[in-house]
C-alpha angles and dihedrals in degrees: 000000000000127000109272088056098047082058096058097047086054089054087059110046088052098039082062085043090060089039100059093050087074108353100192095046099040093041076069099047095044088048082055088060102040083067100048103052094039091068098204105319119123095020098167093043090054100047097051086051094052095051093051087048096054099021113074088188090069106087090230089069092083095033092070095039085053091050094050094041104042100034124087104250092230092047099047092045088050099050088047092052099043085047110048103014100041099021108044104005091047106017106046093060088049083049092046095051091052102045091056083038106058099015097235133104109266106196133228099228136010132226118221132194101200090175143012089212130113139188089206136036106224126201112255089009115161090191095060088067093075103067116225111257099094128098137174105223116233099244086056088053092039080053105051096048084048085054085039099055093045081068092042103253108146099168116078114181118201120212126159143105090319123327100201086059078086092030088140097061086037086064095047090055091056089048098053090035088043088148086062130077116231116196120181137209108211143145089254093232098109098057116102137156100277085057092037082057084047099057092046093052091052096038089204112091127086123178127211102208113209116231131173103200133283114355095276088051103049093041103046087064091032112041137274104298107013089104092063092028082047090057096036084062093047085053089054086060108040087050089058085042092243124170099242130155138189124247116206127184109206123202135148101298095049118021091103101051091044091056107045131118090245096052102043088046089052079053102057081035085064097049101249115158095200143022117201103201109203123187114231107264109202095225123151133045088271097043110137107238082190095074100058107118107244111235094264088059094051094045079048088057091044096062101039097051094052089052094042092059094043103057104021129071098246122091112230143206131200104187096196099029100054104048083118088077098052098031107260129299109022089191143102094050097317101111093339154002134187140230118208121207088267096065092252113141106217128187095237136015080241100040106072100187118114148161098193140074119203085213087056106040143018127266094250079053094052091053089050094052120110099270105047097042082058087055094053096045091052120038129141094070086190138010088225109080083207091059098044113130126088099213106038101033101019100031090160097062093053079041092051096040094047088055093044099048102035100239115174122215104269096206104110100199104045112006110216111210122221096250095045086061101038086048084068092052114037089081088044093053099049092046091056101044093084096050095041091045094053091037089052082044086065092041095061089043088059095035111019090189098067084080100068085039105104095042085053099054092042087050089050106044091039 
């Protein structure tokens, strides 16, 4: 870490330090000082910080005093400090560097499996297709944050099966990588008081718990008693004052039931921070097409997430509804890849095609191989944000790059061909193209800007 960023983390740690003296008068102070030292830049960001700081009518009011109430100090300064000082300060212009000097995408974060493994067997599942007999080692994973970081990327995201199945080696890498942020996405089962202590002794570690809805619901796809062994879990954290979201996946059957007032309210009830919203994505021979949200659903979940998280304390995020925020696909290295428990390096957590091994290659390799390098020639998939992905809106383009480059199917257990997937979506994507043109009409009404927005990020990051 080199000076200038030693400093700011300094100015951190001891910034949280001040606040915590007298919170609602140095949230203020600090804010003061936020504007002046910013000199100009993120106007709109500051200002809406600032007015749910000193307006107790904004529903974020209550969000940050939550935060600084309810959240260890330590944990919350460490957090703060491996976020936005390592992850985004130190990391991006690493990223930045890489990415003009070797002419490929270098990504923000990276998504792990370090098993294949699961506790549960979930209806529609992607994940259950795998079996549950691969692991990355932890020297492999150890290997691949030391090769991330050399790129300065600071944020690792486990996914699976189920990552707390190998919670013992997850603690001892953030132990050793005690300068990165690992967030989870698990079932929540496997969390009891002896790991809970364990977070809170590494700070770093933030999980990310599935539900489905209300109990019934969650249940009814997990399994007869998650949901109470799920927010058990979440009671064990909020007890030790650890940061800790919810991740739902919405589709036909439940989008109304995810989004509603009662369910986001029982959210905030239980203490979450966060609620990561993803739209069911039909992958694997056994996917379920029925499942897939028809354009007037989705529409349904657009609109209540942004009024949810404009008018409720819990920060949301809609991972195919607001690509117009981060300019399109953030996959294939571009913000993000993702290594299955086989080693395969695949372009999305959704997209299993791949022509690298993380066993065979390095990860720079990985990022140069065929399909990846596609990605990166030719992202944007679509001038529309609504219509980003290249497998559920564009299905021809995945359908096209696969071809082109020679990736394999990288599902050891039932291989998917690329016609098989994209056959799910076609009708999907034609039936959503009315709805998400004349919704991304209305957006550039309201932010003309939107409109130059994924030229802009193409012409920055390349």
């Amino acid at each position: 870490m080199n000076a200038s960023a030693t400093l700011k983390k300094f100015g951190i740690e001891q910034a949280m330090k001040y606040l915590y003296k007298e919170p609602e008068k140095n949230m203020r102070i600090l804010m003061d000082w936020a504007d002046k030292f910013c000199k100009g830049e993120f106007p709109s960001q500051r200002k809406a910080i600032r007015h749910a700081i000193e307006n107790p009518e904004d529903p974020y009011y209550h969000y940050i005093r939550h935060m600084i109430r309810d959240v260890d100090h330590e944990v919350l300064s460490a957090v703060a400090v491996n976020f936005f000082i390592n992850a985004n300060l130190v990391g991006w212009p690493i990223q930045e560097e890489n990415r003009k000097k070797h002419h490929c995408n270098i990504p923000w974060a990276i998504l792990l499996d370090p098993t294949s493994a699961c506790n549960l067997h979930c209806t529609g599942c992607w994940a259950a297709e795998y079996g549950n007999k691969l692991n990355l080692t932890f020297d492999e994973i150890d290997n691949i944050i030391q090769q991330g970081k050399e790129l300065g990327i600071y944020m690792y995201i486990y996914t699976g099966g189920e990552p707390l199945v190998r919670k013992a080696d997850l603690i001892k890498l953030c132990e050793k990588h005690n300068d990165c942020v690992f967030l989870s996405f698990t079932n929540g089962t496997l969390i009891d008081e002896k790991f809970a202590d364990e977070m809170l002794r590494v700070k770093n570690f933030v999980p990310a718990i599935s539900l489905e809805g209300n109990e019934a619901a969650t249940d009814g796809r997990r399994g007869s008693g998650v949901f109470g062994k799920a927010t058990h879990a979440m009671e064990l954290l909020h007890e030790r004052k650890l940061l800790y979201g919810i991740s739902s996946c919405y589709t036909s059957a439940n989008y109304k039931s995810i989004t509603s007032d009662e369910y986001y309210q029982s959210l905030i009830d239980m203490g979450a921070y966060f609620i990561w919203y993803f739209h069911y994505m039909p992958v694997g021979n056994d996917a379920a097409p029925e499942l897939l949200p028809n354009p007037e659903q989705r529409e349904y979940v657009y609109h209540r997430i942004r009024e949810l998280r404009m008018t409720r304390p819990l920060f949301a995020m809609d991972f195919q509804n607001d690509a117009e925020f981060v300019g399109g696909c953030i996959a294939g290295g571009k913000r993000y890849l993702h290594i299955n428990a086989n080693g395969d390096v695949d372009p999305c957590v959704f997209i299993h095609y791949s022509n690298a091994n993380i066993r065979e290659c390095t990860l720079l390799e990985a990022l140069k191989s065929p399909i990846f390098m596609a990605y990166h020639d030719n992202m944007p998939f679509n001038d529309n944000m609504l219509r980003p992905c290249p497998m559920l809106e564009n299905p021809k383009c995945i359908e096209e790059m696969v071809k082109k480059t020679g990736a394999h199917s990288t599902d050891p257990m039932s291989p998917e061909s690329v016609e098989h997937l994209c056959a799910k979506t076609c009708d999907y994507a034609e039936n959503w193209k009315a709805a998400a043109d004349r919704l991304w009409e209305e957006s550039l009404e309201r932010k003309p800007g939107l409109a130059h927005k994924a030229e802009d990020e193409r012409k920055r990051t390349y």
